[in-house]
Structure formats: structure tokens, C-alpha cells
N, C-alpha and C positions, 0 to 999 in steps of 0.2 A: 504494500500500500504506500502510495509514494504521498506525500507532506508541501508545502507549498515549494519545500526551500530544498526539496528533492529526496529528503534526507527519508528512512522509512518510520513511519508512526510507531512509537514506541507507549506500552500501556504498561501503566502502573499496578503490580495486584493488588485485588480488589478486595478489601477490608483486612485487615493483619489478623493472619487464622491463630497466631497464641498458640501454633504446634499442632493445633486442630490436623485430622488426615480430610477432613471433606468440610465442609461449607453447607449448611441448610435453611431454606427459606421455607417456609407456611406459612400458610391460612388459609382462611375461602375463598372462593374464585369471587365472589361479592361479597362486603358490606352491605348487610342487609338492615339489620335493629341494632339499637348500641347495646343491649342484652346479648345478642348471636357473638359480636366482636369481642366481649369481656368474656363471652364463654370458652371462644376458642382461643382467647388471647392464653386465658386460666391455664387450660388442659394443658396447652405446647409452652408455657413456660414451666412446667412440672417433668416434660419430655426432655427438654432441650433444643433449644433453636436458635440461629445467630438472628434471626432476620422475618420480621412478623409480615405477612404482605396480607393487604384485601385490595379489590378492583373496587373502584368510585366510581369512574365513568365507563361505563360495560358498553363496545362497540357488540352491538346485535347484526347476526347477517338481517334480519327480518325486523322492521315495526312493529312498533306492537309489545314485542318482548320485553322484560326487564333490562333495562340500561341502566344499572346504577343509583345509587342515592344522591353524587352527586356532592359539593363542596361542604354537607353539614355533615357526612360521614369522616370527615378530618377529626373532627372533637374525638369520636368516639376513639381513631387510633392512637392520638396524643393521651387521651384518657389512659388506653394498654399501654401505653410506653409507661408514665408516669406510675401505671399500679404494681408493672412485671418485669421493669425493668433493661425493655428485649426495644431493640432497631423496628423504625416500621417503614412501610416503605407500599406505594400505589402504583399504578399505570398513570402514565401520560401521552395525551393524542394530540395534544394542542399545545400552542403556548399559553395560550390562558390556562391551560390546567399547569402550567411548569409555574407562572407567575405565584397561583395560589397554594400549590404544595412548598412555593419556596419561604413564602408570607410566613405559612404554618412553622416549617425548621424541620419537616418530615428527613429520614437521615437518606434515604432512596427512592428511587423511579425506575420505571423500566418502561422500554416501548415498546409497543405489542408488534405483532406480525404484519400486521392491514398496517399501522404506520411505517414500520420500516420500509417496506412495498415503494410508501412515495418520496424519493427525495426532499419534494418541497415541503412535504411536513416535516421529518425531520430538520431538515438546516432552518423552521420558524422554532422548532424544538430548540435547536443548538443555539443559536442568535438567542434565545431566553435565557437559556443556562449562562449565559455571557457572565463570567466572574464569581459562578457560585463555586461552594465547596460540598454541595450534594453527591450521593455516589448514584452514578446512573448504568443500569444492566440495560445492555438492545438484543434484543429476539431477532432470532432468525425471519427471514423476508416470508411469506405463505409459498415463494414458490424456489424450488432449490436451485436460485443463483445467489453466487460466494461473493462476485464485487458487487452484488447491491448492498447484502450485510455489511461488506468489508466497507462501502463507499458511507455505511451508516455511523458504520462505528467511527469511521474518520471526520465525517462532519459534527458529532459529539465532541473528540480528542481535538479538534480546532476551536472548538468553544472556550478550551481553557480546561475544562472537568479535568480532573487529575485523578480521580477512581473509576476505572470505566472494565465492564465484566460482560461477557456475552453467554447469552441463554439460549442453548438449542432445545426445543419446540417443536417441532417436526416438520415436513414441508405436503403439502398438498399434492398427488400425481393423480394421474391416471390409471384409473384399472381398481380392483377391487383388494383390498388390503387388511389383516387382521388390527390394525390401527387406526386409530382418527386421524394420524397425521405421522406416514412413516419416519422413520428417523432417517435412515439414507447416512448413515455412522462416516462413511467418507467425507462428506460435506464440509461436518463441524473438527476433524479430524487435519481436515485441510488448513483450516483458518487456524488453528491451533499450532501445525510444525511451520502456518509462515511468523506466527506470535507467540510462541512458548510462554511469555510472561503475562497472556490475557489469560487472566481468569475464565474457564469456562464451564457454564453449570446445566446443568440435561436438568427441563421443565416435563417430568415425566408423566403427568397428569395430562398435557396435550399432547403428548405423544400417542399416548396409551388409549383416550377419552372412556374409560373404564377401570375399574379398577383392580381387574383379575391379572393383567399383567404388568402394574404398578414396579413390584417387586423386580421380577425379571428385567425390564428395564433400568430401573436405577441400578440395580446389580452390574448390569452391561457398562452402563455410564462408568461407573466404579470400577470397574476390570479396565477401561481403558485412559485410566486416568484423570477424570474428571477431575474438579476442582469444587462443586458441590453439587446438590442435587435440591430441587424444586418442586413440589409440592400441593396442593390443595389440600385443605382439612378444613373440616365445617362439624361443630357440634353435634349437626344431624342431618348428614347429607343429602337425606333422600325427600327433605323438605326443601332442599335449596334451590333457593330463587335461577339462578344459572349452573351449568354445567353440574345437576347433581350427578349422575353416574360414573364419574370420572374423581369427583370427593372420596377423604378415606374421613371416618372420624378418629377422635382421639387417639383410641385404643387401637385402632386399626395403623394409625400411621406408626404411635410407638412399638407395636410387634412388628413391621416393616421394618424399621430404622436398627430395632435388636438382628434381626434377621441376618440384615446385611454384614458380608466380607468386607472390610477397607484392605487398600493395598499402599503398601508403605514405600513411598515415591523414593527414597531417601537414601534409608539403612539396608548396606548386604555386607556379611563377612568376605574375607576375601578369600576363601574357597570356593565361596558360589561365586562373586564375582570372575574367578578365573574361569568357570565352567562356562558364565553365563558371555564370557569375549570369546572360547573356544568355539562355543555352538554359534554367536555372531557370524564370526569369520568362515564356518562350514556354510551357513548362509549368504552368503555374500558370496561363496565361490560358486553355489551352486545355482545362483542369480544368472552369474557370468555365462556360467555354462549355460543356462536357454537363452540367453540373449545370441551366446555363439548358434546354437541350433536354429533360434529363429533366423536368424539371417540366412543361413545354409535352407531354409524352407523356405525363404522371399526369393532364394536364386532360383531355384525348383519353377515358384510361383513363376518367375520371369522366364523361363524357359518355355513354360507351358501356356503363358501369354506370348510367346514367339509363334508357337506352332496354329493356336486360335487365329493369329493375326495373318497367318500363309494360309489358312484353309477357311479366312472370313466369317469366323466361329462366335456366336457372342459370350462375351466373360460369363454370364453368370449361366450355372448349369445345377436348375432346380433335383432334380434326382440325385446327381453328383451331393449336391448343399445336404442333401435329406438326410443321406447315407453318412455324412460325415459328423452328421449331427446325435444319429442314433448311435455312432461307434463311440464316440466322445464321451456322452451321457453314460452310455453303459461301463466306461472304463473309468470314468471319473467318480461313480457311484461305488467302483469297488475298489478304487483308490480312499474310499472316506472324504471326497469331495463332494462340497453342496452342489447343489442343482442352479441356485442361482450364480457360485463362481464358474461354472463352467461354462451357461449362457451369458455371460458378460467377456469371459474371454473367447469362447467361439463368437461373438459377434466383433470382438477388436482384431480377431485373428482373422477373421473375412474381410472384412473392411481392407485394411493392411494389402492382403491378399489381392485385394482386386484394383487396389491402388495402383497397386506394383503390375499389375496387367496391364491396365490402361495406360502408365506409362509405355509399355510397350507396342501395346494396340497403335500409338500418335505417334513414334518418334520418327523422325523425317527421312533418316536414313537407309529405313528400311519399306519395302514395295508392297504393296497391298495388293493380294490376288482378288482381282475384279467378278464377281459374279454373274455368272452367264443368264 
């Protein structure tokens, strides 16, 4: 992500974890009654939480629906701060809402997915922030492109913010999917090895939009590193006003949170460490080694685009594709390979493949057999 002055945006981590292994936010997906917020503020200061969230102004796809209480639901979070001790922290879609959470002295914000989406709301976002010391999380965009995020989180870091943390939330695709909004683990994985030092926390509650595989996701998050995990929890969530199926309550979120493995970023003796550069370096060679084989398979490719190109043949040859696809899957199934890395790399391995024909199919110096 390149900065005005060329230089790359550099992100501060986001809140000092105290040695903490993971970072956790909750609360309900709404502020609903200052009763609901004092109940769930109760519960999760009794669990443990860095970081208290409720939504005020609830973007609805649909009219109609619950939007939010709106700028009088502020008291009731300042009220949780003040009784339990614990950070609070809202969504922002506007500058007017940045104006009024900064009025208040709220300690964070986040921006939802529908805003990240548009540029110009965030940078009236950023241009608000101008000079504060708020910490602000930005969501992933609803759809998985990396420099809309990347370009969101840069127009926040321009602002001046100097606590700045991204939340993956899942993205919106095509097709039918055991989640509300897959995670697509590459995406935020990306933004992470170009930013090591941005905090990043998996919103598993939009990921999931249910709460059976709650667990299994933050689990995931957690096995690769995350830096916290995010949450809903509502008193009683199957009364609530927005997103109830996707709420854990209390008791549900603290037997989740025991549940879970943390993995210690940090500490290895040096026995394992030596084990863990030896297995490195056996991977790394044997990286090489199919880099050398693909190439040795793109000449093949190019040869067998010579012979198409002398006999007027066209690249793509559906029975040929079928057959290579059934032999793949049935080999990669008993290698203990999934189903979907093998259709992502037979479809980069074709691609490739047919590149490297049509290079040949056009190059000038060779004659095209004319068809009769």
C-alpha cells in the first residue's frame, strides 16, 4: 500500500495485549434497551473481554427492519464502561456518527462492510477522524477485493489515527455456501504477510450467520494466527432485535472461548525450532522441485500447441479437459487432498496451459496450415 510520500503505510498494533495470546471483542449485534446492554455488558465482564461492542446505527438491507436506537444508545454504553470497567466501542457509516461517538470519548469504531465498499464514505469517515486518538477496526469490503480494504485502511492511516486493526467478516460470492459470508482465509491472509504488524481479528459471527459453527471458525482464525476474535453475544438471543441466529448468549460464548486452543506466536525451545527450519527447508526444496516440473509441463504444453497450430486444431479439447479432471480428483482424493485445492489448481494449471498454446497458436514465425 503505497502512502503519499511513496513510503508503505505502516500500522501500529492495535490496543497493547498485556501478553494476552488473542484479543476479544463482544456484545450484540444491537443496542437494543439500556437493560439488554447492562445485561450483556454484566455477563462478558464476568467472562473476560478487552473490548464491549453494540451497533447504534444498524445498516438494514431492507426498510422496515430494525436500524438501530441511534445517538441515545451512547449513555447506555458509557453507563457499561463506567459500571464494568471494559472499552466500548460502535459502528460508524457517517461522519456524523464519527462526530458524535467522538463528542461521547467512546474508546473505538469500526466500519462495516456496505461502508468500506464506498470510498467516498470512508475518506468523509477519515477527514472526521482528523486529529483524534480513537482506535478504529475497518471490515473487510462485502465483496473479496484486497485494495478496496487495503485502499480503506489507508484512507483511515492518512487521517492521523494511530490505532488502526482490520476485521475479517467474510465476503459475499456466488453459489451456495454452508456460511453467511465465506471467509475465503486467502484474502485476509494476504493483507496480513503485506502488514504483519496490522492487527487482524476474524468477526466470526458474520462469517458463520449461525451459531453451530461459531467454534470451528474462531478455532481456524486461531490456528492461523489471528490476533483476536469477534463476536456477538446478547443476553437472549433469540429475542434479538437483529441478527439473532448468528448470537451466542452468555454461557454459550464462555464455553466457546474455554473450548478454544490459542497458539503461542512467540515461545519454541530450540529443539523444535531446529526440527521446525529442517522441515522449512525440505519444503522449500520440494516447492522448487514442481516449479522445475511445471515448467518441463508448459514445454510439453508448447509443443502440443505447435502440433494444434500445423493441423488448425482448436486449444481447448473438452473430452481431453474431462478426462484430466477425473484422473486429478481421483488421485488427489487419495493423496488426502481436498476437493477444492485440486479444483483451484487444475483450473490455474489450465489457464497456464492454454496461455502457453496461444502463445504459440500467434507467433509470426511460424505458418499456419490453411483449411480446405
Amino acid at each position: 500500500m503505497e502512502a503519499q510520500n511513496g513510503q508503505m503505510t505502516a500500522y501500529r498494533p492495535f490496543f497493547t495485549q498485556q501478553g494476552r495470546r488473542s484479543y476479544w471483542i463482544a456484545g450484540p449485534c444491537s443496542a437494543e434497551t439500556r437493560d439488554q446492554v447492562m445485561r450483556a455488558a454484566s455477563g462478558l465482564s464476568n467472562v473476560g473481554i478487552d473490548l464491549f461492542r453494540a451497533g447504534l446505527w444498524k445498516p438494514r438491507t431492507q426498510p422496515g427492519n430494525f436500524e438501530g436506537v441511534g445517538e441515545k444508545g451512547i449513555a447506555w454504553l458509557l453507563e457499561a464502561r463506567e459500571a464494568y470497567g471494559m472499552r466500548i466501542c460502535t459502528e460508524v457509516a457517517s461522519a456524523a456518527h464519527v462526530e458524535t461517538v467522538l463528542r461521547a470519548g467512546l474508546d473505538a469504531v469500526w466500519l462495516g462492510a456496505r461502508t468500506v465498499a464506498s470510498p467516498f464514505a470512508v475518506q468523509a469517515i477519515a477527514d472526521a477522524l482528523q486529529g483524534s486518538e480513537i482506535a478504529v477496526m475497518v471490515k473487510n469490503p462485502i465483496n473479496p477485493d484486497l485494495k478496496l480494504w487495503l485502499g480503506a485502511l489507508e484512507r483511515i492511516a492518512r487521517s492521523g489515527v494511530q490505532h488502526i486493526s482490520a476485521i475479517h467478516r467474510g465476503f459475499s460470492v456466488y453459489g451456495k455456501s454452508i456460511y453467511r459470508n465465506p471467509p475465503l482465509w486467502s484474502l485476509p491472509l494476504e493483507l496480513k504477510s503485506q502488514h504483519p504488524e496490522l492487527a487482524l481479528i476474524c468477526d466470526a459471527s458474520h462469517i458463520c450467520g449461525s451459531r453451530e459453527e461459531l467454534g470451528d471458525i474462531a478455532q481456524q482464525a486461531l490456528d492461523l494466527g489471528y490476533d483476536g476474535i469477534h463476536l456477538e453475544v446478547h443476553p437472549q438471543p433469540d429475542t434479538a432485535l437483529s441478527d439473532a441466529q448468528q448470537q451466542l448468549d452468555i454461557k454459550q460464548f464462555k464455553n466457546l472461548k474455554n473450548k478454544l486452543i490459542f497458539r503461542d506466536k512467540t515461545s519454541i525451545d530450540s529443539s523444535n525450532k531446529a526440527l521446525l527450519e529442517s522441515l522449512r527447508r525440505d519444503i522449500d526444496r520440494l516447492d522448487l522441485e514442481i516449479i522445475d516440473a511445471l515448467q518441463e509441463r508448459m514445454k510439453q504444453a508448447e509443443s502440443i500447441g505447435s502440433i494444434k497450430r500445423a493441423i488448425n486444431m482448436p486449444l481447448f479439447q473438452a473430452k481431453r479437459w474431462n478426462y484430466i479432471v477425473n484422473q486429478y480428483y481421483s488421485k488427489g482424493r487419495s493423496a488426502g487432498l481436498g476437493d477444492d485445492f485440486i479444483a483451484q489448481f487444475l483450473k490455474a494449471l489450465h489457464e497456464e496451459s492454454i496461455r502457453q498454446q496461444r502463445q504459440v497458436l500467434h507467433r509470426p514465425d511460424l505458418q499456419v496450415k490453411k483449411s480446405s
